[in-house]
C-alpha positions in Angstrom: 149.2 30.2 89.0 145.7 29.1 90.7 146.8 31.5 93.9 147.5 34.3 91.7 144.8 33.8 89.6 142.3 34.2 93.0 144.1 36.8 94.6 143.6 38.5 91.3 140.2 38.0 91.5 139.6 38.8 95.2 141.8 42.1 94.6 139.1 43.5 91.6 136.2 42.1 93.7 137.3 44.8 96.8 137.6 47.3 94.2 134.5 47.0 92.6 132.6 46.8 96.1 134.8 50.3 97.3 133.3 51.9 93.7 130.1 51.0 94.5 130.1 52.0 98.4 131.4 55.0 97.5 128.8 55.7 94.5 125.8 54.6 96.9 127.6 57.4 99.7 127.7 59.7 96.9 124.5 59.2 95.5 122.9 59.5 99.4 124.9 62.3 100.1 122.9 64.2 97.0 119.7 63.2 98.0 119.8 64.5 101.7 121.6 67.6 100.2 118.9 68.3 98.1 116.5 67.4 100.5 117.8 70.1 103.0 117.8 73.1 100.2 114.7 71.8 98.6 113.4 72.6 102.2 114.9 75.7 103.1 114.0 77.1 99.2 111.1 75.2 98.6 110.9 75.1 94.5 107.9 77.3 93.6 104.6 75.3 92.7 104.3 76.6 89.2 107.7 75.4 88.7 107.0 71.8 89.7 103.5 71.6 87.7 104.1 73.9 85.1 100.6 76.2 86.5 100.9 79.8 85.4 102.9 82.1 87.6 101.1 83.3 91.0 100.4 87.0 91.1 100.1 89.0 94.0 96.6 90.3 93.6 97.8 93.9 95.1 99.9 94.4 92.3 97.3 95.9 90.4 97.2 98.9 92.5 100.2 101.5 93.2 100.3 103.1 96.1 101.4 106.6 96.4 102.9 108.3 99.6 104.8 111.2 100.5 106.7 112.9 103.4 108.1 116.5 103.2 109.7 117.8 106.3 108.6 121.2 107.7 109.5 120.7 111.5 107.3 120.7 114.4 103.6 122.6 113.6 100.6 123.3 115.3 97.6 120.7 114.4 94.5 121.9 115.7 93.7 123.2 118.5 95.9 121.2 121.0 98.0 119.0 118.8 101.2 119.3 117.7 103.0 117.0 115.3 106.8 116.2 114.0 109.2 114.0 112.5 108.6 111.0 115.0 104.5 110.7 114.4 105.4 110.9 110.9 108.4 107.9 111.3 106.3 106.2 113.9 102.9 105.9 111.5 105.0 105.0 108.6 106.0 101.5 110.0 102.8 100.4 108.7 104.6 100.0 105.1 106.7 97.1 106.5 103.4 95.2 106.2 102.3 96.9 102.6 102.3 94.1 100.1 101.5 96.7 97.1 104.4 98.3 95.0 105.0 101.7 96.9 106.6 104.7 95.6 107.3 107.1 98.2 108.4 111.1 97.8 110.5 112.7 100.5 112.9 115.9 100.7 114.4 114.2 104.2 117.1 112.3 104.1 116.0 110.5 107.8 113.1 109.2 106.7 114.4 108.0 103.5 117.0 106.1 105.5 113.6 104.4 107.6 111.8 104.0 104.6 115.1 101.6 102.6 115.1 99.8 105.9 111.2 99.2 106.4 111.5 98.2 102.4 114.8 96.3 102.6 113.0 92.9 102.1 110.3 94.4 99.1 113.0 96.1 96.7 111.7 95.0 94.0 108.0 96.9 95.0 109.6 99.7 96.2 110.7 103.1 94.5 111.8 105.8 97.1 112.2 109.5 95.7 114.6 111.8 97.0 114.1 115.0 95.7 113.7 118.4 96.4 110.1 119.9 96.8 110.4 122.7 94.4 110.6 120.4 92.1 106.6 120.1 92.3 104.6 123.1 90.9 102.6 123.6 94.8 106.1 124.1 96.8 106.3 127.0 93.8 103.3 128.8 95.2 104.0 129.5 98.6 104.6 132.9 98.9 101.7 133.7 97.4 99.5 131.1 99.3 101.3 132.8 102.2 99.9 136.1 101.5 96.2 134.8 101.3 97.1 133.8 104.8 98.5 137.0 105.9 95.5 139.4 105.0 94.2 140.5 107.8 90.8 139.3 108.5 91.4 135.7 107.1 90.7 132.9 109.7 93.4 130.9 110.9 92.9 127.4 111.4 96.2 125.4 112.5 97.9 124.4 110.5 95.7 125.0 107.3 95.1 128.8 107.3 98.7 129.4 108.6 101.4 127.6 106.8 101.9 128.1 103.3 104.0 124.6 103.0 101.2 122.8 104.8 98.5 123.4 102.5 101.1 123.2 99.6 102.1 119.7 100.9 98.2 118.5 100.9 97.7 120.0 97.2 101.4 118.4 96.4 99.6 114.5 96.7 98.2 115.3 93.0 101.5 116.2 91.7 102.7 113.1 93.1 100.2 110.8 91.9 100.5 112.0 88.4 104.5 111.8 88.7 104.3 108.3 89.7 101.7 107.5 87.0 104.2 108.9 84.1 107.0 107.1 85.4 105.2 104.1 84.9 107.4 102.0 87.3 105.3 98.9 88.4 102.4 99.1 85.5 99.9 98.7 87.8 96.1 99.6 86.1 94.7 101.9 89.5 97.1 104.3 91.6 96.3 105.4 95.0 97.2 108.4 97.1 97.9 106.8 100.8 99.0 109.7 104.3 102.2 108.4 105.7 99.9 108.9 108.7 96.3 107.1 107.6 97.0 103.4 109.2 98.0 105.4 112.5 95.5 103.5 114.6 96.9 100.5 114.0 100.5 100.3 113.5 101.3 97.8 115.9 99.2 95.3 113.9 101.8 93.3 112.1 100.2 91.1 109.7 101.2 91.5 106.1 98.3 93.6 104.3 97.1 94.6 100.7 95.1 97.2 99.5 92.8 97.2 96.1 90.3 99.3 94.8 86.8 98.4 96.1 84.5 95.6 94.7 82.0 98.5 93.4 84.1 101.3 92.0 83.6 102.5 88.8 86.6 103.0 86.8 85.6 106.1 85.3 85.2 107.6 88.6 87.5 108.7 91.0 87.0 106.9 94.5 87.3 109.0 98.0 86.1 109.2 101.5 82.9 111.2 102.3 83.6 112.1 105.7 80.1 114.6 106.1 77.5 115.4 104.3 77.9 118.4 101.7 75.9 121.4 101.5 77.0 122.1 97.5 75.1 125.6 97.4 78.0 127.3 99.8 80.2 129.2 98.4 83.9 128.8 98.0 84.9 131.8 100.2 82.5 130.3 102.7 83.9 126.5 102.4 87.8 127.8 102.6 87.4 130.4 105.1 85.3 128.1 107.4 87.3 125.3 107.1 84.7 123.3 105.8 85.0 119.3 105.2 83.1 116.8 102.9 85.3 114.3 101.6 88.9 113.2 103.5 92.1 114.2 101.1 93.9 111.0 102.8 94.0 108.4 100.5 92.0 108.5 96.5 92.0 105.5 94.1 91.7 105.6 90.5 93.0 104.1 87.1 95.7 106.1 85.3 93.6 108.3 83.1 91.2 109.2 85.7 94.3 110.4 88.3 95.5 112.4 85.6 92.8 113.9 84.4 91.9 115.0 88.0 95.4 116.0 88.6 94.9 118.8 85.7 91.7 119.5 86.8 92.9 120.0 90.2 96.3 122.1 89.8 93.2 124.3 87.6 90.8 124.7 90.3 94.4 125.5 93.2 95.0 128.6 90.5 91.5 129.5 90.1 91.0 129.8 93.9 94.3 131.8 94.7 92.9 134.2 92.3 90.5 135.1 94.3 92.6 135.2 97.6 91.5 131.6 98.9 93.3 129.0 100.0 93.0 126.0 102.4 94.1 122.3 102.2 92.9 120.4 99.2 89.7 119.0 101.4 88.3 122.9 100.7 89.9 122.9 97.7 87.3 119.5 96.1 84.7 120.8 97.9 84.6 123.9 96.6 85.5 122.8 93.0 81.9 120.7 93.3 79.9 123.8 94.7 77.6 124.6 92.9 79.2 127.5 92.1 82.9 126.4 91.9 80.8 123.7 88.9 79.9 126.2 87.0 83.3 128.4 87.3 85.8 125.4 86.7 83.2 122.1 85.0 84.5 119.7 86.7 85.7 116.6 83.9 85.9 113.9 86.6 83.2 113.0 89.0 83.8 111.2 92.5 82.5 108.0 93.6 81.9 108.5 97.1 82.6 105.9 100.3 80.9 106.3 103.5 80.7 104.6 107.1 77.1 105.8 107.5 76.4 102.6 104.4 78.9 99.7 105.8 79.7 99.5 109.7 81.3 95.9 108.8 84.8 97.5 108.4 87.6 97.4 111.7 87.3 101.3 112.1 84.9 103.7 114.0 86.6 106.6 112.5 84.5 108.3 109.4 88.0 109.8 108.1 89.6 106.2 107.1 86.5 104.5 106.3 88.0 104.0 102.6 91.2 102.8 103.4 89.7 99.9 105.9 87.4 99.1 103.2 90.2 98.3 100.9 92.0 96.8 103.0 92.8 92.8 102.9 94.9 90.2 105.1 97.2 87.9 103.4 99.6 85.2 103.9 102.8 85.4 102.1 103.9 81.8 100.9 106.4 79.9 98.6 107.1 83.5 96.8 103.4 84.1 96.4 100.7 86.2 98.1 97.4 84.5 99.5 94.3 86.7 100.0 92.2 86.0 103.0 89.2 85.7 103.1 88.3 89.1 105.4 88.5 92.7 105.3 89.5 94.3 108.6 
């Protein structure tokens, strides 16, 4: 009975130490299992401490772009631009950390747009759609025939393509789209050229913009590329192809983009009517003549940026002076964005 009372014994002793062997394997098994994803998805730090939720600071400004597909044209004098400057420049939206909403009638580039996005869905609208669908692309034919009189100068492609100059007047039917749709919420919208970070697209470091340190929010922010002479008159700024401020990227808060939108579409309608037309550089420039003031009384004022006041900025170039300004390095970390302490 003594044997079989200690075999008994010995027998629940080896099953006790198997249960717990095999609890402690379990238990270690866990850990470095948890270990490994913890690692490869870090938990978020507001998670862990219970800190609000990191925003990315370039949420706070949309930023609108656009490409409509009219073939090869004439830029200039010498130039000549298609499809593949346009598809080449627009790899600098990899990098963009804003939300983007982009406009296209071409199926290509919507294709490159889905895959530059494919990793920022959740910023990312793209718009197929046909042009005509925005009230410029409707005026054509009769921007075409200001073209066509005979004695009006012809300045590629600006003077000579009818969906060129309804493509640059088209940004502010865009911008006001994009603000009604209200898709990301954002408090400013800005109007960015497929083609305005062109100088740099082989720098790869993830990027936000926001609206400069100094702008006024009544105002509408924009690049002064020269300096104005405001007492010529419209059929001398549009027929000369004169420039004052750059049409390739504007900041504002919702009510000022709309409100310039209307004013804008106002001041296309009021020039066609008297047989002038350029891109929507003449257009603003004439609309703050003196005389284009007192025709149209202009209900939103600009706030101006210039390289002639900051040289600090990583261009040389007048025409993207803005842009650089706004412009900010970040680091992208545990599902969070970092500013950096530089503009470049």
């Amino acid at each position: 009975m003594e044997v079989a009372s200690t075999n008994k014994q010995s027998f629940q002793l080896r099953k006790t130490l198997i249960y717990f062997i095999t609890m402690v394997s379990s238990v270690s098994l866990f850990l470095v299992y948890t270990v490994l994803i913890h690692q490869q998805n870090p938990i978020p730090e507001y998670l862990r401490t219970g800190k609000p939720k990191p925003r990315n600071p370039g949420m706070q400004l949309t930023i609108i772009s656009a490409y409509w597909d009219i073939g090869r044209f004439q830029k200039g004098s010498h130039l000549n631009f298609s499809s593949l400057n346009y598809e080449e420049w627009a790899s600098v939206f990899y990098s963009l950390m804003n939300p983007l909403i982009i406009y296209t009638d071409s199926i290509d580039f919507k294709n490159i747009m889905e895959n530059l996005r494919r990793n920022k869905t959740e910023i990312t609208k793209i718009i197929y759609m046909k042009r005509s669908d925005f009230w410029p692309f409707r005026l054509t034919t009769e921007i075409q025939s200001v073209f066509d009189q005979p004695d009006y100068p012809k300045y590629h492609p600006n003077t000579v393509l009818a969906e060129y100059s309804a493509i640059q007047h088209a940004k502010y039917a865009a911008v006001g789209d994009a603000i009604r749709s209200n898709i990301f919420e954002s408090e400013y919208y800005a109007w960015l050229d497929i083609g305005y970070f062109r100088d740099i697209v082989n720098d790869k470091r993830y990027f936000i913009l926001t609206p400069p340190e100094n702008h006024n929010k009544s105002l509408l922010a924009m690049n002064e590329v020269y300096h104005p002479n405001l007492n010529l008159t419209p059929d001398e700024i549009f027929k000369q192809n004169v420039v004052w401020v750059g049409g390739g990227m504007f900041i504002g808060t919702r009510s000022v983009q709309l409100a310039f939108e209307e004013l804008y579409k106002k001041a296309v309608l009021h020039f066609l009517g008297k047989k002038l037309m350029n891109s929507d550089q003449q257009v603003i420039y004439a609309m703050y003549s003196m005389e284009g003031t007192r025709s149209l009384k202009p209900n939103v004022e600009l706030q101006l940026y210039s390289m002639k006041d900051d040289k600090s900025v990583g261009t040389r170039n007048p025409w993207f002076y803005l842009g650089f300004l706004c412009r900010h390095a970040v680091e992208i970390e545990s599902q969070s964005v970092h500013l950096l302490n530089m503009t470049f």
